[in-house]
KOLLOKE-139418 format. One record per residue: x, y, z of N, C-alpha, C in turn; residue in three letters; residue number from 1. Coordinates in nm, 3 decimals. Layout:
      n_px      n_py      n_pz     ca_px     ca_py     ca_pz      c_px      c_py      c_pz   residu   num
         X         Y         Z         X         Y         Z         X         Y         Z      ALA   NUM
...
***
This chain:
      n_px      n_py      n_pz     ca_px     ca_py     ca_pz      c_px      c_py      c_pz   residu   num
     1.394    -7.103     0.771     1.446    -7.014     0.671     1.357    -7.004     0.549      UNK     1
     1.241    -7.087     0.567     1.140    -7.093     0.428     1.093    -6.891     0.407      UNK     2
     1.090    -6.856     0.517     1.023    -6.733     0.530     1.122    -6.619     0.466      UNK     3
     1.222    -6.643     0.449     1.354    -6.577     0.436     1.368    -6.514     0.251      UNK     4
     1.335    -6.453     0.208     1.369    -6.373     0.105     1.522    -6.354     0.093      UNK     5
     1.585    -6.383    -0.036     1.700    -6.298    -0.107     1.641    -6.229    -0.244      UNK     6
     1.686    -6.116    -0.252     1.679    -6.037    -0.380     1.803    -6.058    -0.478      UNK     7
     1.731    -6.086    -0.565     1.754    -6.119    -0.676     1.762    -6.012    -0.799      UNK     8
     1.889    -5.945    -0.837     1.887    -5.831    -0.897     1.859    -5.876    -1.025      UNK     9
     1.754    -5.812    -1.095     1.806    -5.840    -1.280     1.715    -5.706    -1.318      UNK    10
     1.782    -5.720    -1.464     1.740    -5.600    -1.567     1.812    -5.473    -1.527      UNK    11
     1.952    -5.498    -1.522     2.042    -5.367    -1.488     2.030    -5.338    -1.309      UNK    12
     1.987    -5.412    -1.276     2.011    -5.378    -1.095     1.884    -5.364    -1.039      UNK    13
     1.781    -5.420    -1.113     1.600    -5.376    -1.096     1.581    -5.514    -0.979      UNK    14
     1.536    -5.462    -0.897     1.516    -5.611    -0.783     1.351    -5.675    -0.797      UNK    15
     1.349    -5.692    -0.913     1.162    -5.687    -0.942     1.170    -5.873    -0.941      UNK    16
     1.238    -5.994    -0.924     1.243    -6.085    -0.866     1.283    -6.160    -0.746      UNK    17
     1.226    -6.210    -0.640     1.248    -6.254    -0.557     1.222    -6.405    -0.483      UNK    18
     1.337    -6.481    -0.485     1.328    -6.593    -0.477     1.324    -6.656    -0.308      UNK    19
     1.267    -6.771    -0.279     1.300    -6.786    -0.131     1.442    -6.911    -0.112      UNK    20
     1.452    -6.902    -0.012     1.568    -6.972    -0.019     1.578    -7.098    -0.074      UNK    21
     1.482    -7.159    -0.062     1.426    -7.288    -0.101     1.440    -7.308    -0.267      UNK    22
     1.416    -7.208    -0.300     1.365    -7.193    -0.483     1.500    -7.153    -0.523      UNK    23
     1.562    -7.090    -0.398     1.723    -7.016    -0.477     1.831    -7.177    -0.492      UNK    24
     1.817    -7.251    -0.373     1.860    -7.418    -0.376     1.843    -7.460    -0.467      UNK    25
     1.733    -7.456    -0.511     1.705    -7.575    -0.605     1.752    -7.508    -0.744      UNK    26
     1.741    -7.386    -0.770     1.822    -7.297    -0.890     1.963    -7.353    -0.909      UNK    27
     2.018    -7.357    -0.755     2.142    -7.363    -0.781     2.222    -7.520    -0.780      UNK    28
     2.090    -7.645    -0.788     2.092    -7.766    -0.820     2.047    -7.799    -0.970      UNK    29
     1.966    -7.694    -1.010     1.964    -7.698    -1.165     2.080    -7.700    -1.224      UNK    30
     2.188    -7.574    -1.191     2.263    -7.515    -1.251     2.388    -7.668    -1.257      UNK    31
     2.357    -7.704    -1.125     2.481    -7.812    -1.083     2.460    -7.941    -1.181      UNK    32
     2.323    -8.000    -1.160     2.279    -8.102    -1.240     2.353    -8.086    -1.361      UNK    33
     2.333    -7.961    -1.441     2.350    -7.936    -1.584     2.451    -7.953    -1.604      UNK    34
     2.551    -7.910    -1.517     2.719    -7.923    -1.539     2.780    -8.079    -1.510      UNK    35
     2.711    -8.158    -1.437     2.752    -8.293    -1.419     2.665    -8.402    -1.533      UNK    36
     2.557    -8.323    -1.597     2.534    -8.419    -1.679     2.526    -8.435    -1.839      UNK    37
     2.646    -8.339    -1.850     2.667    -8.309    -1.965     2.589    -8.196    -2.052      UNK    38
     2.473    -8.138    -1.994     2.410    -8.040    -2.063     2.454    -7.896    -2.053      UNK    39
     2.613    -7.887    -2.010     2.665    -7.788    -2.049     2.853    -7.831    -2.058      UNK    40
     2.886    -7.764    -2.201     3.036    -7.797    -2.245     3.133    -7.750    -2.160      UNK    41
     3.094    -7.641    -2.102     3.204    -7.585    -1.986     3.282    -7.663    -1.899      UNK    42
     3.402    -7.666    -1.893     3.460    -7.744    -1.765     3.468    -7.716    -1.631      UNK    43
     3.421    -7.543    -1.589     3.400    -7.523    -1.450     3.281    -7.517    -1.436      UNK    44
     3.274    -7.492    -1.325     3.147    -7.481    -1.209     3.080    -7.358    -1.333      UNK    45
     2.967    -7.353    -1.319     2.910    -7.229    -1.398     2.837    -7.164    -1.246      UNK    46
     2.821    -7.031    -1.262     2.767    -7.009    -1.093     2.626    -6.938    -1.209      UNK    47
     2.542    -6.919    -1.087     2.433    -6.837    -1.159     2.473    -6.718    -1.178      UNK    48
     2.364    -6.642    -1.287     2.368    -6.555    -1.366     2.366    -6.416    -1.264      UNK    49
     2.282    -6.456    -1.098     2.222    -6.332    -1.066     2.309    -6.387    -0.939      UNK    50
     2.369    -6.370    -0.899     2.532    -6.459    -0.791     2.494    -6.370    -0.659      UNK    51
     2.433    -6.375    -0.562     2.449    -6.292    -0.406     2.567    -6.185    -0.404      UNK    52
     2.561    -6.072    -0.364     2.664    -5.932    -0.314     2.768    -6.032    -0.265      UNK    53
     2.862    -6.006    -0.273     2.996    -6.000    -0.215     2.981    -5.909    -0.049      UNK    54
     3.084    -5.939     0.042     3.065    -5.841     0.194     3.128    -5.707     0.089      UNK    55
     3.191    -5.741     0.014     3.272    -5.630    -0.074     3.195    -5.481    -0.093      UNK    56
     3.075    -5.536    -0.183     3.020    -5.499    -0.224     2.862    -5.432    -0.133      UNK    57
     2.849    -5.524    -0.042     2.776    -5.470     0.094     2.833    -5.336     0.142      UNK    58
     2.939    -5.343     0.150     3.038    -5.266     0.227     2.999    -5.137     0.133      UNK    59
     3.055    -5.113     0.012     3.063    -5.040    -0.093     2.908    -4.970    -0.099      UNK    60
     2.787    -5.060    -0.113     2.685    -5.006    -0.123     2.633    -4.931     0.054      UNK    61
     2.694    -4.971     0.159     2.634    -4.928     0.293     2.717    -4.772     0.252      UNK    62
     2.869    -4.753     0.234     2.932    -4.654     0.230     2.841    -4.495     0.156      UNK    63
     2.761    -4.597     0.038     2.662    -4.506    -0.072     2.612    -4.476    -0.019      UNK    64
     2.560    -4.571     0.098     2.392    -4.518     0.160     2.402    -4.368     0.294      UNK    65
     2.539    -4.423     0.343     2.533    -4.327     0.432     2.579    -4.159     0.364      UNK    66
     2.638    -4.208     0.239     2.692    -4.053     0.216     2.562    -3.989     0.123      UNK    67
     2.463    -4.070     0.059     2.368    -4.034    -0.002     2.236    -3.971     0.124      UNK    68
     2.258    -4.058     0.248     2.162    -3.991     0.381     2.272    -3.825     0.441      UNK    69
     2.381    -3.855     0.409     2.458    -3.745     0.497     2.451    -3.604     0.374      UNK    70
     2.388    -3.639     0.269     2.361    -3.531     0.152     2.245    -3.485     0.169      UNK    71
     2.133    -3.578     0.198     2.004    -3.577     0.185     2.003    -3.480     0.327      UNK    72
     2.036    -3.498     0.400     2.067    -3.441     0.555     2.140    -3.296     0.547      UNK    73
     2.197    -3.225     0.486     2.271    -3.130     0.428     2.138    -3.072     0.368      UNK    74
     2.077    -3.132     0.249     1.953    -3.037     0.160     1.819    -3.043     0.250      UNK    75
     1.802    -3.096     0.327     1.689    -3.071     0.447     1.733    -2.952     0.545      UNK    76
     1.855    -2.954     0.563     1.895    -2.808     0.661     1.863    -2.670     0.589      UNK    77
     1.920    -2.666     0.489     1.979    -2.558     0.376     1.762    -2.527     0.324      UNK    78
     1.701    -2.631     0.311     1.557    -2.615     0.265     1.539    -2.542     0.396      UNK    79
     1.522    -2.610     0.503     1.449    -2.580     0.674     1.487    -2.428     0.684      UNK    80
     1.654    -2.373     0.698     1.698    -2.274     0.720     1.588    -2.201     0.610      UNK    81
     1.589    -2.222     0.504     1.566    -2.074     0.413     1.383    -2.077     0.436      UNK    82
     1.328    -2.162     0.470     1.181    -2.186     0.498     1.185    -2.089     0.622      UNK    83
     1.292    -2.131     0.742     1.304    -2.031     0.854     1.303    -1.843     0.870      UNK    84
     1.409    -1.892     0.784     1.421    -1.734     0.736     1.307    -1.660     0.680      UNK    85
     1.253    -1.723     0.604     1.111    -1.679     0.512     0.995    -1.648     0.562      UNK    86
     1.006    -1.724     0.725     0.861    -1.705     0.761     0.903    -1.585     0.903      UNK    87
     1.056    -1.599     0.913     1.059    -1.504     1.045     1.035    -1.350     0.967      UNK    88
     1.105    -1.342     0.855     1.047    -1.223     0.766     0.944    -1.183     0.694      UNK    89
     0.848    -1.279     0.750     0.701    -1.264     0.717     0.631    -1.179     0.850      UNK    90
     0.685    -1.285     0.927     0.655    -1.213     1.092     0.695    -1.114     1.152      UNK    91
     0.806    -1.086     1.083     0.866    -0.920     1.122     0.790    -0.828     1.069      UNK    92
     0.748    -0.877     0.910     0.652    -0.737     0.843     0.520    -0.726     0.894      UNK    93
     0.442    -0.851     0.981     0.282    -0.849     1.010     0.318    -0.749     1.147      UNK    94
     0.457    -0.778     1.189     0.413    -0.694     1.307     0.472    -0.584     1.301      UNK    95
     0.530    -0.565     1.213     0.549    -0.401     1.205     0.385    -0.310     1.120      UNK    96
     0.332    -0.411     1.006     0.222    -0.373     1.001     0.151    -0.358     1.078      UNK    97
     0.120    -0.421     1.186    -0.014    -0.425     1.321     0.026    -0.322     1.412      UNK    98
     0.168    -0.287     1.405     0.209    -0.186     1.471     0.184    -0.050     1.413      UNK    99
     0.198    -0.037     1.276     0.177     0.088     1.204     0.041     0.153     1.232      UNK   100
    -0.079    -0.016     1.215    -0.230     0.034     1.229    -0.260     0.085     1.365      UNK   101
    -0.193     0.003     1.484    -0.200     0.054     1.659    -0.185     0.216     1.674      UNK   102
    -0.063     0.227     1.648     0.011     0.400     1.629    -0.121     0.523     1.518      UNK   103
    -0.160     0.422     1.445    -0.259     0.494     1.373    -0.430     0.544     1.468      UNK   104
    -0.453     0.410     1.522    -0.594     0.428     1.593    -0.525     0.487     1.720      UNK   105
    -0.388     0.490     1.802    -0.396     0.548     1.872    -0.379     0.716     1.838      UNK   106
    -0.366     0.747     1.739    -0.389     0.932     1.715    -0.499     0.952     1.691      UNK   107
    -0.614     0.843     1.624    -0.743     0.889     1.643    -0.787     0.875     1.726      UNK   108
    -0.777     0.823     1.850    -0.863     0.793     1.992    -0.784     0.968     2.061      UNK   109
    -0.670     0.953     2.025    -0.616     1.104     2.068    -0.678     1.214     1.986      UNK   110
    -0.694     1.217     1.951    -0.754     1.330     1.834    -0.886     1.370     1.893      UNK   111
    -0.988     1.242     1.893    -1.145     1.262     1.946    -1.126     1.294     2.112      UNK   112
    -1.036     1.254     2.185    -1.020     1.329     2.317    -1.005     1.478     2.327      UNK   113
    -0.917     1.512     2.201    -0.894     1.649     2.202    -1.010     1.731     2.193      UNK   114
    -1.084     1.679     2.074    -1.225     1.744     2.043    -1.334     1.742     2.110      UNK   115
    -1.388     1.629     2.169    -1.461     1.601     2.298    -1.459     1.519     2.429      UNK   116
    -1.303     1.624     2.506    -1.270     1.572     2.629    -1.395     1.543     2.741      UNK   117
    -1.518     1.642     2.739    -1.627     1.535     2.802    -1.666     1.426     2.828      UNK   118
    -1.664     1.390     2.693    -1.752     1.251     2.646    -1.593     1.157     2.688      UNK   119
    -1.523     1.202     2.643    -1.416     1.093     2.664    -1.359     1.092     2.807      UNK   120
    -1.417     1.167     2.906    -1.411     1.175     3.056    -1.556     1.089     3.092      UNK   121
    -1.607     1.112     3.013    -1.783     1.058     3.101    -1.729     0.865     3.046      UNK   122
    -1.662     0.812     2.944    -1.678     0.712     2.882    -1.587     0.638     2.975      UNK   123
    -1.496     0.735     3.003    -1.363     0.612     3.093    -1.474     0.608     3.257      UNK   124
    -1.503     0.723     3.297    -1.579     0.725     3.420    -1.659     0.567     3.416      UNK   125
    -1.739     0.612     3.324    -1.861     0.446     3.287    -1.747     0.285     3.287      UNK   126
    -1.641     0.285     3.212    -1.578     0.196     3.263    -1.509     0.132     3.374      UNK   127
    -1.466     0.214     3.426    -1.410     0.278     3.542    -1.511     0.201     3.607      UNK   128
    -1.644     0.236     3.669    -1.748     0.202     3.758    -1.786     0.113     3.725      UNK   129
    -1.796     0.045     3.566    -1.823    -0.130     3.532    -1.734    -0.205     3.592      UNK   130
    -1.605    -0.195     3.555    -1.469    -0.299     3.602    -1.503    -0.281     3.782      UNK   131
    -1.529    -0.204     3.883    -1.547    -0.157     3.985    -1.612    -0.259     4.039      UNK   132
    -1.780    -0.257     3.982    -1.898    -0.355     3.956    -1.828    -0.511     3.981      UNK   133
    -1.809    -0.532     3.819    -1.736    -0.662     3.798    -1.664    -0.704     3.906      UNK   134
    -1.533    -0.643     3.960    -1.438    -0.701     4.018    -1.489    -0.668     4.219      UNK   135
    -1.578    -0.633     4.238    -1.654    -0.690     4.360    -1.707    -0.793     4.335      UNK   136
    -1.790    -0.850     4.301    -1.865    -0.944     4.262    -1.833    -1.079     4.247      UNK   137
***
């Protein structure tokens, strides 16, 4: 049990001391000494100043912890959702933009067919006979 830490609350609930069990014993043989040898007037037991949780009080602080995680758990949804929302309405506008520009180059590829259906017969022909090429091969 040498390895064994208790926290030791002081300065309003600050756990910035920590004693081992060994050191917390012998604290609490100081305290005893003092009361059996006259170096304190009190007639009871005096307990120390910084006294171990109660199960009471275990209890009380586990109750905190879970309703302070079941809050924290609530403002991570409510963040996530509106982060969700934010980026699916980001993604709705890129692709209605990419769609606007598609619809756009496709009236100019229509347009230059209109004006020089040759060239735009001789250009698909040339592809036409590459992919042909390619996909024997």
């Amino acid at each position: 049990m040498a390895g064994s830490f208790l926290a030791i609350k002081e300065n309003g609930g600050n756990p910035s001391a920590r004693l081992s069990v060994h050191q917390w014993e012998k604290k609490k043989e100081t305290v005893s000494m003092a009361n059996t040898t006259g170096g304190s007037t009190s007639s009871t037991t005096k307990k120390p100043a910084h006294a171990p949780a109660t199960t009471g009080d275990v209890e009380k602080e586990i109750a905190q912890l879970r309703a302070d995680v079941a809050s924290l758990t609530e403002t991570l949804k409510s963040v996530g959702a509106a982060t969700a929302r934010d980026l699916q309405g980001r993604a709705y506008g890129k692709r209605d933009e990419i769609s606007d520009q598609l619809r756009v180059k496709e009236e100019e590829i229509k347009e230059r067919v209109r004006e020089n259906p040759l060239q735009a017969l001789g250009i698909a022909a040339g592809v036409g006979f590459l992919v042909g090429v390619i996909w024997r091969s």
